[in-house]
C-alpha positions in Angstrom: 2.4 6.9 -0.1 3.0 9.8 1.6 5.7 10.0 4.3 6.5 13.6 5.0 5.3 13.5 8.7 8.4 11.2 9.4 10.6 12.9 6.9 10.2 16.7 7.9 8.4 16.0 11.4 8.7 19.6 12.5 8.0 22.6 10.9 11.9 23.2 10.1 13.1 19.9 8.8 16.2 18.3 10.7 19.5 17.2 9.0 19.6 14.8 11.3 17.0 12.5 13.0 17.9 9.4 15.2 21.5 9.5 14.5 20.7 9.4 11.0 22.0 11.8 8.4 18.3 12.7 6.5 19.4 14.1 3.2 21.9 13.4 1.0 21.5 16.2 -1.4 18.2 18.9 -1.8 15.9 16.4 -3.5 17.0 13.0 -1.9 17.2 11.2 1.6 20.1 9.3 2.1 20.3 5.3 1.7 20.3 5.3 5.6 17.9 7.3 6.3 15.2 5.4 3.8 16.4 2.2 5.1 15.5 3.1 8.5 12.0 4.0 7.5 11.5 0.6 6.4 9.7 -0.1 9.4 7.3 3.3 9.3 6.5 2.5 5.7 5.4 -1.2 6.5 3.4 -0.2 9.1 1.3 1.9 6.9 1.7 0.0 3.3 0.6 -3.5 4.3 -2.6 -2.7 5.5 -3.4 -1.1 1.7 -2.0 -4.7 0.4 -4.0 -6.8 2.0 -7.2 -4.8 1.0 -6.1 -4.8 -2.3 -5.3 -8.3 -2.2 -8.6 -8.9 -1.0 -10.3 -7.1 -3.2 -8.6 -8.4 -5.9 -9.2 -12.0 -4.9 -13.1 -10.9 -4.7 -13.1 -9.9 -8.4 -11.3 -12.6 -9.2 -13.8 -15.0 -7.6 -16.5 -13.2 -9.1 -14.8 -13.3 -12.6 -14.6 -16.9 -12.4 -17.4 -17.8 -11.9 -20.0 -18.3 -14.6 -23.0 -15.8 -14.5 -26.6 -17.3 -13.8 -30.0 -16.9 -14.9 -33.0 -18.5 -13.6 -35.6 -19.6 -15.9 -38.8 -20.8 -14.7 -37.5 -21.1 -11.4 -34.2 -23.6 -11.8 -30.7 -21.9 -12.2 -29.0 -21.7 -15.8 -25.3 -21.5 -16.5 -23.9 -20.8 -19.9 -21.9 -23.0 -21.7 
């Protein structure tokens, strides 16, 4: 998940945003920085969950139950 917009927000990135230091070094935001995101990457990562949840559910439900055939008009399971 991307998260740039709330990382870098402007076009020249701040050290600083909220009170927060961003960075702790070139390639990594510091421990309370990310932990203040927690609530920004909720917010965008539990909608995805829950449609992967329910999608997964689906296929689960469709994977348990038996296929059927109809023969002649009455419904067939495999045993």
């Amino acid at each position: 998940m991307n998260v740039n917009d709330s990382i870098c927000p402007t076009e020249n990135c701040p050290p600083v945003i909220g009170n927060v230091l961003v960075y702790r070094d070139d390639k990594h935001v510091s421990k309370l920085f990310a932990d203040s995101m927690l609530p920004i990457v909720r917010a965008r990562l539990v909608p995805h969950l829950a449609a992967a949840a329910n999608t997964r559910q689906s296929l689960h439900h469709m994977r348990s139950a038996p296929p059927t055939t109809t023969v002649n008009g009455a419904e067939c399971r495999p045993q």
